[in-house]
N, C-alpha and C positions, 0 to 999 in steps of 0.2 A: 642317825649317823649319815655324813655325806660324805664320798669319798673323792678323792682326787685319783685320776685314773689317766696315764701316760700314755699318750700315744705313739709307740715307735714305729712307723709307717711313711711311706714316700707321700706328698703332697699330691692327692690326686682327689677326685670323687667320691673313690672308699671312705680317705680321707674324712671327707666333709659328711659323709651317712654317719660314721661312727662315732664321729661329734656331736652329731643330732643326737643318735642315741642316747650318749653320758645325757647329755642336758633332761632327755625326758626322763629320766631315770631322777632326776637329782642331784646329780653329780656334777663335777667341775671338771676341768680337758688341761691337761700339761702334755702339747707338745713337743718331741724330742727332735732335736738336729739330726737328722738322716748323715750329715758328713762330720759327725766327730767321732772318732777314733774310740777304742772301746774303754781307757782308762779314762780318759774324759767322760761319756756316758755313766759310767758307774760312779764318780765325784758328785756330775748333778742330778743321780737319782738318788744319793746320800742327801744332797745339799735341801732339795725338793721333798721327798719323805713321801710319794707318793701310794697309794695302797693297793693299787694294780694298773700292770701294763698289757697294750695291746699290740700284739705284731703283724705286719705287714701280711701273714694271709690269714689275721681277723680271730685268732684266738688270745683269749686272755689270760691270766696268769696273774697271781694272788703273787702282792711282796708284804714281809714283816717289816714291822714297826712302819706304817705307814702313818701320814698324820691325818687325820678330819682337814674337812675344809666347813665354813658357815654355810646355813642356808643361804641360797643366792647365790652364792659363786658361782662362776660361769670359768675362769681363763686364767691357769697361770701362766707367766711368757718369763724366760729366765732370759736373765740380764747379766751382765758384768760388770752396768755400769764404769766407771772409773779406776775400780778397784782391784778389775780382774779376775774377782772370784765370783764366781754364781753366785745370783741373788733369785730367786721367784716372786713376781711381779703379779699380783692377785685380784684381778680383773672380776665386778659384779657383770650379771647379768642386765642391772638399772644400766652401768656405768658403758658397756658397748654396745648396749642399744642407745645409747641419747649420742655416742661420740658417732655412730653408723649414720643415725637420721640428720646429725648438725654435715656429717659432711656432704653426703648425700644432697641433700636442701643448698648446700654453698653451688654445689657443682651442678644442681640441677637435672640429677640422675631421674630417670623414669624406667619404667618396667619395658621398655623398648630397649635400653641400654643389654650392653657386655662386659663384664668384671673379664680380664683376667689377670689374675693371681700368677706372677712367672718368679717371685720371691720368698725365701721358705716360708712355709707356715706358722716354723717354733717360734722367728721373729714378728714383731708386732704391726712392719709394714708389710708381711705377707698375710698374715692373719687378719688384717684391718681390710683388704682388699673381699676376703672372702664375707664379713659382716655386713659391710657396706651393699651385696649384689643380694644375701640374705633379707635385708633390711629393706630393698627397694622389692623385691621379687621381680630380679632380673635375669637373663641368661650370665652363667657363670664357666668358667675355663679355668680348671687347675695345673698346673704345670710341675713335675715334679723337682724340677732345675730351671736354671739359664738359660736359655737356647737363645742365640739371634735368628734362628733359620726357626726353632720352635714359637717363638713370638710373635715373628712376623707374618709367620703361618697364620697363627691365630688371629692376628690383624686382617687377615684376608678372608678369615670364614666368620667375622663379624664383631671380634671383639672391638672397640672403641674404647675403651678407658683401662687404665692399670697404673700401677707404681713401681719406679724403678730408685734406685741411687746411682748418682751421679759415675760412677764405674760402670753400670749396664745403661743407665741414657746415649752413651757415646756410641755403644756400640748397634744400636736402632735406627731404623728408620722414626723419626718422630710423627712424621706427615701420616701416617698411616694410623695415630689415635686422634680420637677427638679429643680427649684428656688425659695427661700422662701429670698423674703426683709426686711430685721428686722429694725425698728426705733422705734419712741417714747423713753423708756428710755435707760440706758447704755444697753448695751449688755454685756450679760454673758464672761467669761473671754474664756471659751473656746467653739464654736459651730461648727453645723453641715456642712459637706461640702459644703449642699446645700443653706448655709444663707449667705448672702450678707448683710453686716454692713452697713446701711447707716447713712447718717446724714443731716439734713435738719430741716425744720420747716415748721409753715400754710405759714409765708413770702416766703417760696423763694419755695411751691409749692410742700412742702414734699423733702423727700431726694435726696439732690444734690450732696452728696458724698458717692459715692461706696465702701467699702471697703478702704478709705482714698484717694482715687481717684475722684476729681470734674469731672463730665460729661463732653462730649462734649461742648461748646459755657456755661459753666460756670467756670467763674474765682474765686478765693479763693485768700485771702492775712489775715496779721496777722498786726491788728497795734502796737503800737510802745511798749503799756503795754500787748501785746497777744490776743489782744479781735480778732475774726473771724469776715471777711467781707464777704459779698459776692455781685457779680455782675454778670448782665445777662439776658435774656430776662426773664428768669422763674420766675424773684421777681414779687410781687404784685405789680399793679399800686398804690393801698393809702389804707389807713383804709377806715373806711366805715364815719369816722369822720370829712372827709378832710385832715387829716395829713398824712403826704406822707415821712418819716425818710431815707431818701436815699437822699446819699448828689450829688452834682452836678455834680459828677466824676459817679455818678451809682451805689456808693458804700452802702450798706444796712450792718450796723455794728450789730449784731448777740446778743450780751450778753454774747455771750457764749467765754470763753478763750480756746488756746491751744497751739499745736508747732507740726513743721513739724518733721519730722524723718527725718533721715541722707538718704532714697531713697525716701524722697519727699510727703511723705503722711502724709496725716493730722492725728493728735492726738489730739482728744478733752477732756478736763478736765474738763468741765463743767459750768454750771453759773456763770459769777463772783460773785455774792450774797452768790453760795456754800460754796464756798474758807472757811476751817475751819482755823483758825489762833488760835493756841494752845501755849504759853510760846514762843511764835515771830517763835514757827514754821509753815509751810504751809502743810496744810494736806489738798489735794482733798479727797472727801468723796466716789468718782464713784474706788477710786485706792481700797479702805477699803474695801468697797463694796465687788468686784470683788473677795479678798483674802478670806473674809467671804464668800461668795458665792461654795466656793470650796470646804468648811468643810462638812463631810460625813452628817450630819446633821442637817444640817440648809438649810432649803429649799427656805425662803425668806429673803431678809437684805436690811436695808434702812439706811443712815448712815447722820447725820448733826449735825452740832456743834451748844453750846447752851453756854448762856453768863455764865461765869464762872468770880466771882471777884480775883481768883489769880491768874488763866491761861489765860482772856481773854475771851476763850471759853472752854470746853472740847468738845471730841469728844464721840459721843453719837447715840449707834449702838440697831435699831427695829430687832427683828429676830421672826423666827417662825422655831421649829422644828418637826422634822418629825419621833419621838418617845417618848414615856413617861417617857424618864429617866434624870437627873438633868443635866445640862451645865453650871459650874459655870462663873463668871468673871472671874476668874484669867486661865483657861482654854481656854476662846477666847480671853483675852489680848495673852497667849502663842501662840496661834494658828496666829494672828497678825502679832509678832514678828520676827516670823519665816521668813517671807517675805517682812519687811518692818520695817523703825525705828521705837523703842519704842515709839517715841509721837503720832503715827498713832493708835495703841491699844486705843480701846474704851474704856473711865472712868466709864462707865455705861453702859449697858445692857436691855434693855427693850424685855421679852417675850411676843410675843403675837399671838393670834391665826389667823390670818391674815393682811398684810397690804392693808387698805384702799387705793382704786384708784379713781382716777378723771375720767369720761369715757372714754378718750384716753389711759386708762391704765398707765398713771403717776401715783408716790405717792401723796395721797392727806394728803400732813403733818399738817392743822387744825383738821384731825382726829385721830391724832397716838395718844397713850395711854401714860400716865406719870407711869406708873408702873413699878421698876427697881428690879433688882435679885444684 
């Protein structure tokens, strides 16, 4: 019997010892989110079914009806997915070890290098940081938060490479890694030399594509309506549910749509669900985005279409600006315009003082505001 054993514990060193431990034992590691709320916490210890947890000063505790996990497992990483409700994301030991060594080998990591880890660990872009410094036998930095002053720190007592999303890139110095992995949401339209664009998820073990470039030993295909597949030892073996969405060829179909470019690198558009469909036009939301994102003053932008009875939908732009003077509509439809067809310009405008995230730093759009200028 192998058990699945929760880690309730801030992201630190302890952290990373107590995880060695599960593994030599046999066991598999389910990291918990240190910042949810304690009705939250007890849904995805229901949802996860784990058979003991650990606390923060290192003692353990038996829970009933816990489930097995298979020999091999190493990770589960809970997810939302789409859906919003916990999902557990059931990581082999094959499967992050081969995703550690492919990125490692792209980036060129050595045992001279510095992991640090400044993203939680429950997620898969915090947890992928600490495999990768495991896998190289590097110096490693855990962090139990965000810090810009904690980061940067660490930038100066040696660390050189980490992963952020595009929420914490802004707020970094960048020149001060030699590698910074950017994931979770779009990326800015234009960044620093030192950011490597990837793209991945908790399925397939965090980012599998580099700069539109799939790793070593993973495949990328597009099927026949554009959806992204992927294949490869990095996928998850199953939810934590049983369900196992990889069909008998190995292929693990994404959600997500795109198209390769004419020198073979992937271009992602986004969720199918995103797709704004405006008067039978097709507006991705992440293209919007990126154009508003360049305006001198608009520091954040989050863009999704909302049911509209003559257009279908309109397109429907959150922003936040970064001084006290007026930004009307018709001023960012112009600014739109400029780089993209008119149906792409947002019919509405929502100010607001910041956009709400999920803790992996997505937008959490159950919270954006209805308030329009």
């Amino acid at each position: 019997m192998y058990r699945l054993v929760a880690l309730d514990m801030p992201g630190d060193s302890l952290f990373v010892d107590a995880m060695k431990r599960i593994w030599d034992a046999g066991d598999a590691v389910f990291p918990i989110d240190q910042r949810f709320p304690k009705p939250a916490r007890e849904e995805l210890l229901r949802e996860i079914a784990p058979s003991a947890i650990i606390d923060a000063l290192g003692n353990e505790s038996k829970i009933n009806g816990g489930r097995e996990v298979e020999q091999g497992d190493a990770l589960v990483i809970a997810t939302s997915g789409s859906s919003g409700s916990p999902k557990g994301v059931v990581h082999t030991h094959v499967g992050i070890a081969a995703s550690a060594a492919a990125s490692n080998r792209r980036l060129g990591t050595t045992s001279d290098d510095h992991w640090l880890a400044c993203l939680p660990l429950s997620h898969v872009g915090g947890m992928a940081v600490v495999l990768r410094a495991l896998d190289a036998k590097c110096s490693l930095t855990v962090q139990p938060l965000f810090d810009v002053a904690m980061v940067e720190d660490a930038a100066r007592r040696g660390a050189n490479m980490t992963s952020l999303v595009a929420t914490t890139l802004r707020q970094v110095d960048a020149s001060l890694f030699r590698t910074i992995l950017l994931g979770g949401a779009a990326a800015p339209e234009h960044v620093p030399t030192s950011v490597v664009v990837t793209y991945g998820m908790t399925e397939s073990g965090g980012g599998v594509v580099y700069d539109g470039r799939p790793l070593d030993g993973v495949e990328i295909r597009l099927a026949s309506d554009g959806e992204i597949q992927i294949k490869g030892l990095i996928l998850f073996r199953q939810y934590r549910d049983g369900t196992r969405p990889i069909d008998s060829g190995g292929w693990f179909s994404t959600g997500d749509l795109g198209e390769f470019a004419k020198d073979g690198r992937l271009i992602v558009h986004g969720r199918r669900g995103d797709l704004i469909i405006t008067g039978g036009e097709n507006v991705w939301p992440q293209q919007v985005e990126a154009i508003l994102g360049l305006h001198p003053r608009i520091d954040e932008v989050v863009v999704r279409g909302i049911p509209d009875a003559r257009w279908g939908q309109q397109v429907v732009a959150w922003i936040t600006i970064n001084d006290d003077s007026e930004l009307s509509l018709p001023e960012i439809r112009d600014w739109v315009k400029q780089s993209l067809p008119a149906h792409c310009a947002p019919k509405l405008v929502h100010v607001v003082d910041s956009i709400p995230r999920t803790t992996n730093g997505k937008t959490d759009f159950k919270r954006l505001p209805f308030g329009n200028i």
